[in-house]
C-alpha positions in Angstrom: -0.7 -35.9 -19.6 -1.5 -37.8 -16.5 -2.5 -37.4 -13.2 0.4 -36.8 -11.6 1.9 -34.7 -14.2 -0.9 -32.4 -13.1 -0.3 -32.7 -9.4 3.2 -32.1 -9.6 4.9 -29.5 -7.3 5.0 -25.8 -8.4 8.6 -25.6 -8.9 10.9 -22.8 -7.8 10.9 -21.1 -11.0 7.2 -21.0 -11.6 6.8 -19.7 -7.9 9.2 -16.9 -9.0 7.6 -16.2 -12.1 4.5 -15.8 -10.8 5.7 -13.6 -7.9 7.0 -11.5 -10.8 3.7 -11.2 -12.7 1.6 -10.5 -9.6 3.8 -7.5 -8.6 4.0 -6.3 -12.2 0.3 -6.5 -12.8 0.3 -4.4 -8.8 2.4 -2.5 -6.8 5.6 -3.4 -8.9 3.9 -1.4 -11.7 3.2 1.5 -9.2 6.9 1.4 -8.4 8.2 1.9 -11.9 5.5 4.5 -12.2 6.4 6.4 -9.2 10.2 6.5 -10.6 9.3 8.2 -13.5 7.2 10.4 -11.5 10.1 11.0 -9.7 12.4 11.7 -12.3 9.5 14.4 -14.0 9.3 16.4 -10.7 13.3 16.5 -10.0 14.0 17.7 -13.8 10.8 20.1 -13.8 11.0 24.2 -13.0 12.1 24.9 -9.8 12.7 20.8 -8.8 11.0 18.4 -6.6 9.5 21.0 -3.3 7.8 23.1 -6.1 6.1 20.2 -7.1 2.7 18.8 -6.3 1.9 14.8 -5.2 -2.3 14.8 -5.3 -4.2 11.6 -4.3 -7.6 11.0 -4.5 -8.2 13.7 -7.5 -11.4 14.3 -9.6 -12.1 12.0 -12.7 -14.8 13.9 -14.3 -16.4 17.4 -13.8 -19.6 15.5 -13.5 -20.3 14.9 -10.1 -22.1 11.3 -10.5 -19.7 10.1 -13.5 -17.1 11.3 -11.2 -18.2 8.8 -8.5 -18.7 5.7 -11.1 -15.1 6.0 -11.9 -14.1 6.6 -8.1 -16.2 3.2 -7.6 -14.5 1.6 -10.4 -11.0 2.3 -9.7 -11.6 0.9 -6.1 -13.0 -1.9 -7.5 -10.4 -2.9 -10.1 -7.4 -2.0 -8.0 -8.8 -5.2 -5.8 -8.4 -7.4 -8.9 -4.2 -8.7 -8.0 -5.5 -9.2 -4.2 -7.9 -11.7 -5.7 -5.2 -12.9 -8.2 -2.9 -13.4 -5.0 -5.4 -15.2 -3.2 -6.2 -17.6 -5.7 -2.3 -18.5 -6.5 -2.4 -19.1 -2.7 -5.0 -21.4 -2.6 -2.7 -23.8 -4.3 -1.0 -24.3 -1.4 -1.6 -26.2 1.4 -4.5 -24.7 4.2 -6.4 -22.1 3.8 -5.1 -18.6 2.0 -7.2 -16.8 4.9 -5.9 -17.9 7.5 -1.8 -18.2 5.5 -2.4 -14.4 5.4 -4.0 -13.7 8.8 -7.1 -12.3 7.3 -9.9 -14.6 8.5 -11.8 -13.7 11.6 -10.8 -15.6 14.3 -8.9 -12.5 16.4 -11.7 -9.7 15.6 -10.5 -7.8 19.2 -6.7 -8.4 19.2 -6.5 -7.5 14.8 -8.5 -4.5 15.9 -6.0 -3.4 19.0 -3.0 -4.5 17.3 -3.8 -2.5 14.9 -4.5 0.6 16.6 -1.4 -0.3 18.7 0.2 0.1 15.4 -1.5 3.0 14.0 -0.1 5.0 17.3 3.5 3.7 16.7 3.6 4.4 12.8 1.9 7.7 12.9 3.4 10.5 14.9 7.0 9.4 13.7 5.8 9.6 10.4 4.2 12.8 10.6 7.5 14.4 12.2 9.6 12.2 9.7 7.4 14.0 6.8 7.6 17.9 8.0 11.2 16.9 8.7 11.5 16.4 4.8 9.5 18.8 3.2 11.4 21.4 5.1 14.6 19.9 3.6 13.0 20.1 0.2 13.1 16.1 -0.3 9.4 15.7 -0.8 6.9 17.0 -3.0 4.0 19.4 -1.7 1.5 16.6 -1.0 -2.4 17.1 -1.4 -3.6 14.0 -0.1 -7.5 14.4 -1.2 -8.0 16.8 -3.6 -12.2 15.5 -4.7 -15.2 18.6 -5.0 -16.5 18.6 -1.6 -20.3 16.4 -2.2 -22.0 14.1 -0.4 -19.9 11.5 -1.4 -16.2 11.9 -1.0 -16.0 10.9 2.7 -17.3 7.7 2.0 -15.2 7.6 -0.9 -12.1 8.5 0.8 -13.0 6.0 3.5 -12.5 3.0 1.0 -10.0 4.6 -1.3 -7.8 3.8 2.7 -9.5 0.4 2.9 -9.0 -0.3 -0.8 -4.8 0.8 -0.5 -4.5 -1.0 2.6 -6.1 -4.3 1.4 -4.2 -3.7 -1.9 -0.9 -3.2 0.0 -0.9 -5.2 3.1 -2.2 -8.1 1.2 0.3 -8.5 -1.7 3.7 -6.4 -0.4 3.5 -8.3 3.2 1.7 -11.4 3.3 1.5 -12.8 -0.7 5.5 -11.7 -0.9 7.2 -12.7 2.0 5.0 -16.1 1.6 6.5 -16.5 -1.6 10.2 -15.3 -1.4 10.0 -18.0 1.9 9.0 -20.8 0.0 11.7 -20.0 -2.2 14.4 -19.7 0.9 15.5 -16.1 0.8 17.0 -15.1 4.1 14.5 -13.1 6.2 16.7 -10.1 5.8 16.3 -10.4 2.2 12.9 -10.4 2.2 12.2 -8.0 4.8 14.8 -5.6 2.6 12.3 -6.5 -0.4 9.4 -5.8 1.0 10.5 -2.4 2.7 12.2 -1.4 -0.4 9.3 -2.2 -2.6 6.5 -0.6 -0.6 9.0 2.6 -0.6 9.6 2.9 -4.0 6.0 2.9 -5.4 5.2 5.9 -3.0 8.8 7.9 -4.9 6.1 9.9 -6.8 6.0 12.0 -3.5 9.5 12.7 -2.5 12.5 10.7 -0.6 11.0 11.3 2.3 8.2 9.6 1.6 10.3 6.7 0.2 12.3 6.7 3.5 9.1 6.8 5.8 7.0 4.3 3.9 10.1 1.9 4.2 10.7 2.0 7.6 7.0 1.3 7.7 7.7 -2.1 5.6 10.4 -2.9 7.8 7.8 -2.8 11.3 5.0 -4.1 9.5 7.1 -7.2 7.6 8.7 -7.7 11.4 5.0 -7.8 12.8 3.9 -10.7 10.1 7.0 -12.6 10.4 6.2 -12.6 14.4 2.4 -13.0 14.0 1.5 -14.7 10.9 -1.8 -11.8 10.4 -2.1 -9.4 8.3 -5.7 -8.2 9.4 -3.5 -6.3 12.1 -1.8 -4.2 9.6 -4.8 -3.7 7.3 -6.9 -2.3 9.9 -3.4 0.6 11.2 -3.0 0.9 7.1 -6.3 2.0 6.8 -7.0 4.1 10.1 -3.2 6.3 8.9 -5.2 6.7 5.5 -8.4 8.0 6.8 -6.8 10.3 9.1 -5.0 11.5 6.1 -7.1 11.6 3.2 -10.5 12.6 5.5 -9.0 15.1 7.6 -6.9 16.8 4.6 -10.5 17.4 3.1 -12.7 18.0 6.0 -10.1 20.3 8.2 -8.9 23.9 7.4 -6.1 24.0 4.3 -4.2 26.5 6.4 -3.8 23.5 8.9 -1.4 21.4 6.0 0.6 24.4 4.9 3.6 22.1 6.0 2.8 19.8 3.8 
């Protein structure tokens, strides 16, 4: 093999493969997960709003094993953002700053950010109640870890950890990828939406609904911006106001849920 054969272009195909295998080994798996999820809770006793959606649950009855594999999940769910990083780096420029996560913008990613926190979050809470009193969502328990001394911090990078995770591959790595391989932008925002809804179907079709609106704002906002630290840092503010105030507030207050 020579040289050149070595520096040849990725082709079309091989980009589209590998697309393939980094959402199958990430959130593409999630999605076929959720589906069957799904399916269980809609063919189950009473049907999907007598179900329960829990995140965040207990690993082990022993407190400190229960925090090593808290850790380790964290950890290991990071693994594809690495992979998709790496694939990246094949390209020309910097994967960083291709993905808008370097730290050029610290004050405008952190504003934006919140800006979008603001705009995302009170639709979606009213788009959420608005489903489960229409029965299309599952009773949702978004932390449901013994109350120690470490499941605050642990909730607080379970949201950084799901907003890297997400952000990262469903925004910037795939609507990288399906441009360099020329699919129209409606197609890919479409893609994108529709794939961040479908791995949260494990919680209802409200959920699914909500989360791809969400896709469709956020895609919008990378296609404009070219960052992804902006969506990162509203993905992981919605999460901690979920996850830490679902276990530090009053049940009573999530009834609705």
């Amino acid at each position: 093999m020579t040289v050149d054969e070595l520096a040849r272009p990725v082709s079309r195909r091989m980009l589209g493969t590998e697309t393939l295998l980094v959402l199958g080994l990430s959130l593409g798996q999630s999605a076929v997960y959720a589906l069957v999820s799904l399916i269980a809770k809609l063919t189950a006793t009473g049907g999907l709003s007598k179900q329960t959606a829990a995140l965040n649950t207990s690993a082990s009855a022993r407190p400190y094993l229960d925090l090593t594999y808290q850790l380790l999940g964290i950890v290991f769910a990071l693994l594809p953002v690495l992979l998709a990083v790496h694939l990246l780096a094949r390209d020309p420029g910097d994967p960083a700053r291709t993905l808008g996560v370097d730290f050029r913008r610290p004050a405008s990613d952190l504003a934006r950010g919140a800006g979008l926190t603001a705009l995302i979050g009170l639709p979606g809470l009213a788009l959420f109640w608005a489903a489960a009193q229409l029965g299309l969502n599952a009773t949702l328990v978004p932390a449901a870890l013994p109350d120690l001394w470490w499941t605050v911090p642990v909730l607080i990078l379970a949201a950084v950890q799901n907003a890297v995770l997400e952000e990262v591959i469903v925004v910037g790595y795939l609507i990288t990828r399906l441009r360099q391989l020329n699919w129209r932008i409606g197609a890919v925002l479409a893609t994108s939406a529709l794939l961040r809804g479908s791995y949260h179907l494990y919680q209802g079709f409200g959920a699914f609904v909500g989360n791809a609106v969400m896709g469709v704002i956020f895609g919008l906002f990378y296609l404009r911006t070219r960052r992804v630290a902006p969506l990162i840092v509203a993905h992981t503010l919605l999460d901690i106001f979920a996850f830490v105030g679902y276990a530090m507030l009053p049940k009573s207050w999530f009834d609705w849920l």
